[in-house]
Residue frames as qw, qx, qy, qz and C-alpha x, y, z in Angstrom:
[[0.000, 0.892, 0.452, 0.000, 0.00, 0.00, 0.00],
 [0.325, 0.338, -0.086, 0.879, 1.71, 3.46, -1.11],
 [0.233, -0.637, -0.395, 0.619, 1.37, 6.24, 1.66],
 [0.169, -0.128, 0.182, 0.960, 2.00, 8.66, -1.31],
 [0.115, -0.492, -0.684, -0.527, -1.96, 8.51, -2.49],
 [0.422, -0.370, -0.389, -0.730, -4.67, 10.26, -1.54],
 [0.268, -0.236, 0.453, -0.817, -6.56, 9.87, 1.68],
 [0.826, 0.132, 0.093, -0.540, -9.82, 8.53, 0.40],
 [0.664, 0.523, -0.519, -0.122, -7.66, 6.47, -1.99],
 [0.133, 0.405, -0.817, 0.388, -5.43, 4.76, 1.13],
 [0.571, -0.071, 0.561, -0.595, -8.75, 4.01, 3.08],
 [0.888, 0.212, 0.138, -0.384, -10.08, 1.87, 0.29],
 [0.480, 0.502, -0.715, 0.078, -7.02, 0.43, -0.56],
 [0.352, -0.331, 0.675, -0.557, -6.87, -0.31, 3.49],
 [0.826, 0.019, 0.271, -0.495, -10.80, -2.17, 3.25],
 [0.691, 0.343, -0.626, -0.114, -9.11, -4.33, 0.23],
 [0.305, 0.456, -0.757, 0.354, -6.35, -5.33, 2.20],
 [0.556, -0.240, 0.513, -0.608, -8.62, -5.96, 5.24],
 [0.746, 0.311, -0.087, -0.582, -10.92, -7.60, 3.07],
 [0.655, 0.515, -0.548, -0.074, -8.74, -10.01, 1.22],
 [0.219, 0.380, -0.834, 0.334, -6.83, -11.21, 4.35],
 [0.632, -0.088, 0.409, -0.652, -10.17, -11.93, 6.10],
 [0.907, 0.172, 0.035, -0.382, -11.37, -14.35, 3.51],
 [0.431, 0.584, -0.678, 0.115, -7.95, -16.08, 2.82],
 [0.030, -0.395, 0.677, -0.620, -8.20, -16.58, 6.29],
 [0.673, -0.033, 0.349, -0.651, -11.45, -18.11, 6.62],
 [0.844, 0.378, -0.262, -0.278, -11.09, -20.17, 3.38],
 [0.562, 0.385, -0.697, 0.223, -7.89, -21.77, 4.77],
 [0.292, -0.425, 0.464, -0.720, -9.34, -22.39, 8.11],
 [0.412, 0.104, -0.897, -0.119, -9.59, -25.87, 9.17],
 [0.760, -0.429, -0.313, -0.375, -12.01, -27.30, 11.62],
 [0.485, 0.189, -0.725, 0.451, -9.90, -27.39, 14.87],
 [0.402, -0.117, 0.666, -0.617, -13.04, -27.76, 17.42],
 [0.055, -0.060, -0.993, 0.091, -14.00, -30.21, 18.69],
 [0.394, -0.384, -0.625, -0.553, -17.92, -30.82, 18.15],
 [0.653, -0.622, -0.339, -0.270, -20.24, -30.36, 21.25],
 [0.635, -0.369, -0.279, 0.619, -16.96, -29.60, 23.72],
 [0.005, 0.952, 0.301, 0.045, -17.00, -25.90, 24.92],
 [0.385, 0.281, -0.199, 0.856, -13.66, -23.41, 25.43],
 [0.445, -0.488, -0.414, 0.626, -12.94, -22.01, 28.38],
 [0.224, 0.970, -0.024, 0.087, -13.32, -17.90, 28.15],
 [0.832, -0.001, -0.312, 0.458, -10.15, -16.76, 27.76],
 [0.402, -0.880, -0.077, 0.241, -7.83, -14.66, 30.69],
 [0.355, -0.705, 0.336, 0.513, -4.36, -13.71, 28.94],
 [0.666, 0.630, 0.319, 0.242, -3.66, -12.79, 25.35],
 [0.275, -0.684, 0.320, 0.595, -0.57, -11.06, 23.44],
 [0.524, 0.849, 0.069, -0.003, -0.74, -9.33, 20.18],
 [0.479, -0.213, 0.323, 0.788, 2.09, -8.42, 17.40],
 [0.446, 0.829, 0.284, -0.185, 0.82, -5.50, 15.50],
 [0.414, -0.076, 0.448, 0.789, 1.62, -4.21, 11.83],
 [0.347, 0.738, 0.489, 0.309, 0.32, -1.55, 9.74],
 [0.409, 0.133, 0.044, 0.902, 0.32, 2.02, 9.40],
 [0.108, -0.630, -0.471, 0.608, -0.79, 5.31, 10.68],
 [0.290, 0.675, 0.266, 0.624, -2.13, 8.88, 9.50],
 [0.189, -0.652, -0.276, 0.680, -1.65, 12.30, 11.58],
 [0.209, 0.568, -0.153, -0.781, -3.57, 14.77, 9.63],
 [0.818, 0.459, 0.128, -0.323, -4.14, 14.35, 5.98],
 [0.738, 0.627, -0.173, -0.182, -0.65, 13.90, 5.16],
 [0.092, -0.691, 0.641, -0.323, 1.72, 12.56, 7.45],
 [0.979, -0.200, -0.010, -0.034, 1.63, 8.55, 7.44],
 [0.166, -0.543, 0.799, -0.198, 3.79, 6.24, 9.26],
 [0.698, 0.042, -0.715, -0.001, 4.22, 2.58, 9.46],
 [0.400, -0.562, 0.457, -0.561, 3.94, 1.20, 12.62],
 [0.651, 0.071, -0.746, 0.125, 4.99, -2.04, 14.68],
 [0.258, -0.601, 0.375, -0.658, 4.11, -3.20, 18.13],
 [0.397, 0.158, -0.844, 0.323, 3.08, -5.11, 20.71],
 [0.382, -0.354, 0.246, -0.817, 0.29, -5.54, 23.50],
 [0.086, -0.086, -0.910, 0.396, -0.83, -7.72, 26.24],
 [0.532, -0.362, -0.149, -0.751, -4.81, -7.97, 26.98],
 [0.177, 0.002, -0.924, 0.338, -5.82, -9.31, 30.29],
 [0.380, -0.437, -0.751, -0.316, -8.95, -10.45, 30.75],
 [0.134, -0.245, 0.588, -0.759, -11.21, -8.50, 33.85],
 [0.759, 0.185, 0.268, -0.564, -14.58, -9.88, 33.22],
 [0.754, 0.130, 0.538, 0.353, -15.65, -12.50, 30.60],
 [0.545, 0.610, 0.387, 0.426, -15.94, -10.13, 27.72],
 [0.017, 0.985, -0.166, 0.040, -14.23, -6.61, 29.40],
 [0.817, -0.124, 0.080, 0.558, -10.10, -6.46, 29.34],
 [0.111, -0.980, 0.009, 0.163, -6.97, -4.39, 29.46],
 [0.885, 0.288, 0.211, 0.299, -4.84, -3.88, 27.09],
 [0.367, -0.858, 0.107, 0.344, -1.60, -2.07, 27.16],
 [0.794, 0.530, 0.204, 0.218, 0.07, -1.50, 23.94],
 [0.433, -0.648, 0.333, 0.532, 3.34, -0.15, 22.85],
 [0.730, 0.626, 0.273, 0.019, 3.99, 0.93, 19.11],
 [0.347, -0.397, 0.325, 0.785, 6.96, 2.22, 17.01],
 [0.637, 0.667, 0.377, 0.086, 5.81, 3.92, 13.96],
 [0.426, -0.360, 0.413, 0.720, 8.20, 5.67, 11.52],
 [0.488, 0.868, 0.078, -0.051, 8.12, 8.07, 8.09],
 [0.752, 0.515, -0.106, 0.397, 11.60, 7.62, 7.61],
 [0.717, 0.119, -0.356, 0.588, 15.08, 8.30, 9.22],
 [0.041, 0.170, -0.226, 0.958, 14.53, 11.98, 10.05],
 [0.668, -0.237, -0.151, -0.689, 10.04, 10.93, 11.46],
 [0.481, -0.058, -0.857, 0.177, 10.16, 8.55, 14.42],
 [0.550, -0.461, 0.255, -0.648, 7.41, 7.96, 17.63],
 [0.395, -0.050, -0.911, 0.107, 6.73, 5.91, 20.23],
 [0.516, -0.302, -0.247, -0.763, 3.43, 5.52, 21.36],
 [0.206, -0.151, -0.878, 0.404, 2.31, 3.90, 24.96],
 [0.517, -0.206, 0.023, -0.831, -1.28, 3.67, 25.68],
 [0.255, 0.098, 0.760, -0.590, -3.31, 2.13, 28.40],
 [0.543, -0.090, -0.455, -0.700, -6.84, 0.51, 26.12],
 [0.512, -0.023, 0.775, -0.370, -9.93, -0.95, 27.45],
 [0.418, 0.009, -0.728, -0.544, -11.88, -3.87, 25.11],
 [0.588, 0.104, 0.675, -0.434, -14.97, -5.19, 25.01],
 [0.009, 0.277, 0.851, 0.446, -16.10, -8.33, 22.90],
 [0.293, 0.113, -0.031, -0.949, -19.35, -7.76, 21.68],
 [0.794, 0.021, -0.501, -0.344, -19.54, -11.39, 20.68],
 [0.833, -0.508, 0.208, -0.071, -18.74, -14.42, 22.94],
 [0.143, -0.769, 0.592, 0.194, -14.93, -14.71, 23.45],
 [0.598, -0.170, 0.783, -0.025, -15.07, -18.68, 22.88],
 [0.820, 0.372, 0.418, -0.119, -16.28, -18.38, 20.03],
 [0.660, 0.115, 0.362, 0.649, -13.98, -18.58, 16.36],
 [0.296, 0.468, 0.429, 0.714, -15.07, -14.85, 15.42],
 [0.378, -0.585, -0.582, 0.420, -15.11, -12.38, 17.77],
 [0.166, 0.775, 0.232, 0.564, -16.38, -8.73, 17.36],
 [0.576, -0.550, -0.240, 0.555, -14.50, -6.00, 19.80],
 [0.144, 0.929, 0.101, 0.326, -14.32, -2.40, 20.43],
 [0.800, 0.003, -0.151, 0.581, -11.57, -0.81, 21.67],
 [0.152, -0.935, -0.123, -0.296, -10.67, 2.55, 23.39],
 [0.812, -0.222, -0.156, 0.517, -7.89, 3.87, 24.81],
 [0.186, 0.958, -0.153, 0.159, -5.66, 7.19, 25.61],
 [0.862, -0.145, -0.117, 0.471, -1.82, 7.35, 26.27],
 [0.411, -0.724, 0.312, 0.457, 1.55, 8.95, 25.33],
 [0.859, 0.402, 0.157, 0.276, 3.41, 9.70, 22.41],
 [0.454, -0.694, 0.284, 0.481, 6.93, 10.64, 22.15],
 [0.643, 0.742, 0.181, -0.057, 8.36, 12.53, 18.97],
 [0.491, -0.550, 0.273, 0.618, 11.66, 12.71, 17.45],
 [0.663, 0.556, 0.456, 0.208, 12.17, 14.20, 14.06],
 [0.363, -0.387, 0.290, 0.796, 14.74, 16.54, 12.13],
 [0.398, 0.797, 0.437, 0.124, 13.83, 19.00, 8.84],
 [0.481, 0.054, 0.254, 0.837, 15.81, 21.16, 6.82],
 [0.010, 0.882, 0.468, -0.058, 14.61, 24.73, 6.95],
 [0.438, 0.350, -0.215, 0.800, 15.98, 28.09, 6.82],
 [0.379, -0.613, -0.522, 0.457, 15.89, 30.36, 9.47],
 [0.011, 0.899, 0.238, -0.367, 15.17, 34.27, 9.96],
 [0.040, -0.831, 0.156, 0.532, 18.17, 35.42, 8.11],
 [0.714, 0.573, -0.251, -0.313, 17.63, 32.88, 5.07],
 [0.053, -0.544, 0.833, -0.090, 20.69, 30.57, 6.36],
 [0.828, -0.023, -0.485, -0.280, 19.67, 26.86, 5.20],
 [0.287, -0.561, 0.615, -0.474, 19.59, 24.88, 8.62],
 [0.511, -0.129, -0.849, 0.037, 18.99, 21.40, 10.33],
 [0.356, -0.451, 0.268, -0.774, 16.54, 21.60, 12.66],
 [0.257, -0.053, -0.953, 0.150, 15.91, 18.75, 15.58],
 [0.650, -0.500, -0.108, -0.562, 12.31, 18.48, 17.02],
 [0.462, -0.254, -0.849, 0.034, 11.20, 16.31, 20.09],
 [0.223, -0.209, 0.441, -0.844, 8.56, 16.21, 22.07],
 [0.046, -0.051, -0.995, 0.077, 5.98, 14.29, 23.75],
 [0.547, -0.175, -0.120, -0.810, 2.08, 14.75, 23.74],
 [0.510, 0.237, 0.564, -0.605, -1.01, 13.38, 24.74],
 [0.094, -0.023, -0.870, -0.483, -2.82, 10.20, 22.66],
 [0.655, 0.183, 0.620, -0.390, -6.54, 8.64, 22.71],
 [0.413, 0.230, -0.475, -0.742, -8.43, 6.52, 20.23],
 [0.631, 0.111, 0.570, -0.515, -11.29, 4.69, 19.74],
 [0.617, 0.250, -0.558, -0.494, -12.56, 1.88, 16.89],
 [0.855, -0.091, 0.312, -0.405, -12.99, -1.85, 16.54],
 [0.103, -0.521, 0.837, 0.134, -11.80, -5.43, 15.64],
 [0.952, -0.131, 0.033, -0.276, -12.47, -8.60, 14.80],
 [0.477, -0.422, 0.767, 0.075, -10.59, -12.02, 16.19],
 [0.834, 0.325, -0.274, -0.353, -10.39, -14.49, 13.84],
 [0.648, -0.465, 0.591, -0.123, -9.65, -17.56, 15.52],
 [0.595, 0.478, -0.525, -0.376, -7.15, -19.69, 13.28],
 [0.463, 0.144, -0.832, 0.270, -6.70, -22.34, 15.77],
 [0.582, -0.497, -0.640, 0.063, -8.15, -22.71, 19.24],
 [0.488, -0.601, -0.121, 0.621, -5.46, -20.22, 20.57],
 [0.336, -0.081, 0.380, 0.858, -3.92, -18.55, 17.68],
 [0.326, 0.761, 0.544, -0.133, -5.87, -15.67, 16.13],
 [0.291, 0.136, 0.194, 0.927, -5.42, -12.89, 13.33],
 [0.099, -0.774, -0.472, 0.411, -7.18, -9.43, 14.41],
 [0.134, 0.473, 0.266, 0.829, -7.73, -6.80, 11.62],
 [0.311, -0.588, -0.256, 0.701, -8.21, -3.02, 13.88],
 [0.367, 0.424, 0.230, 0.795, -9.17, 0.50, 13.15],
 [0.337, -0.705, -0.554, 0.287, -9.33, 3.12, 14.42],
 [0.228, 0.700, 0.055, 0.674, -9.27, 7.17, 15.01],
 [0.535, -0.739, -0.368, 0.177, -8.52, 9.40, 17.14],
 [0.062, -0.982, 0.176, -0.039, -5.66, 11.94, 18.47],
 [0.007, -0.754, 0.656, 0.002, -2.03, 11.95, 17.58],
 [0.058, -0.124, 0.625, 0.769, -2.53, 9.52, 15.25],
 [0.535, 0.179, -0.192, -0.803, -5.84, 10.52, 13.14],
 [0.873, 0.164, -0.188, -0.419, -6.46, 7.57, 11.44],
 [0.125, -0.539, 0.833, 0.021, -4.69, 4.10, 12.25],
 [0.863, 0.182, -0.242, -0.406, -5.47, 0.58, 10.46],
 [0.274, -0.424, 0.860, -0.079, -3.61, -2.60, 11.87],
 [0.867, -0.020, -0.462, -0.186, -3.19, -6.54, 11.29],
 [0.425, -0.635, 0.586, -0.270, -2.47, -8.12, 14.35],
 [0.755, 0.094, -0.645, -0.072, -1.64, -11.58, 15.26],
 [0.601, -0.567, 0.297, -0.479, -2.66, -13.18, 18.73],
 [0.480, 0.013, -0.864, 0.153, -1.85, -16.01, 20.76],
 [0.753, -0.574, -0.074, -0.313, -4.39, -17.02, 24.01],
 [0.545, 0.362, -0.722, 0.225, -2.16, -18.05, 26.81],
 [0.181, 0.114, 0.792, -0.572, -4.58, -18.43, 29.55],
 [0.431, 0.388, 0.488, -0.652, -7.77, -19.93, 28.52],
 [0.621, 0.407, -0.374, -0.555, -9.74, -20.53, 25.28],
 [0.019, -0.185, 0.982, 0.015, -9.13, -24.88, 26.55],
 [0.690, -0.100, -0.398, -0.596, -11.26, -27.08, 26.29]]
């Protein structure tokens, strides 16, 4: 997916991409429950995330992370995440934010619908070539750290009993728009 397009143009690229890996995913999805035996809900779950961010209309970033969701109820949980996203050598953050989720569907089952919500931290570093007051071409170094939040939704596809892949989107502040593929693993719960 090119960051250099359009807005509108990236979002529907985005739905493809969503799109496409959903049904791959479904079509290659073997029967791996057992008939008439139930799954535990489950209580401890850790995400890798990939995809890519917008701030504003033109400022995307890639982005890689990580997050832990622990289970408080059956279907509420907390999920602490940790991202790196990048626009190249001289456009780098790191993003820490405290999220709560709720399934919408039952956890146990192979397709689980979840919203998601969350505010944090983000920490900027970034450099730009500029001139300054008296026309003198310069290097200038930013950093600094703001204030995150954002809200959206998910679904689990469950590709195994434990294992799951978890298209994400979502909006909000510092970054605008943000579109992820995750990959889960259950590591408390979801047994039979």
């Amino acid at each position: 997916m090119s960051f250099s397009k359009p807005l509108d143009q990236r979002l529907l690229a985005a739905r493809k991409y969503v799109l496409a890996v959903g049904v791959v995913v479904m079509a290659c999805i073997t029967p791996s429950f057992v008939q008439g035996q139930q799954l535990t809900r489950p209580k401890i779950e850790a995400k890798a995330i990939y995809g890519g961010v917008v701030f504003g209309e033109d400022d995307d970033h890639q982005t890689v992370g990580a997050s832990v969701r622990v289970y408080v109820t059956k279907r509420l949980s907390i999920e602490p995440e940790y991202l790196y996203l990048w626009h190249g050598e001289n456009d780098q953050d790191q993003l820490f934010a405290p999220n709560v989720a709720w399934d919408f569907t039952d956890p146990r089952e192979r397709v689980v619908l979840y919203g998601i919500a969350g505010g944090g931290v983000l920490h900027h570093k970034g450099r730009f070539v500029d001139t300054d007051f008296s026309g003198t071409t310069r290097v200038f170094d930013t950093s600094f750290t703001t204030w995150t939040a954002s809200v959206g939704g998910g679904v689990k596809i469950f590709v195994t009993d434990r294992l799951f892949v978890s298209p994400e989107f979502r909006v909000g502040r510092q970054p605008t728009l943000r579109g992820t593929i995750n990959v889960g693993y259950v590591f408390g719960g979801r047994s039979r």
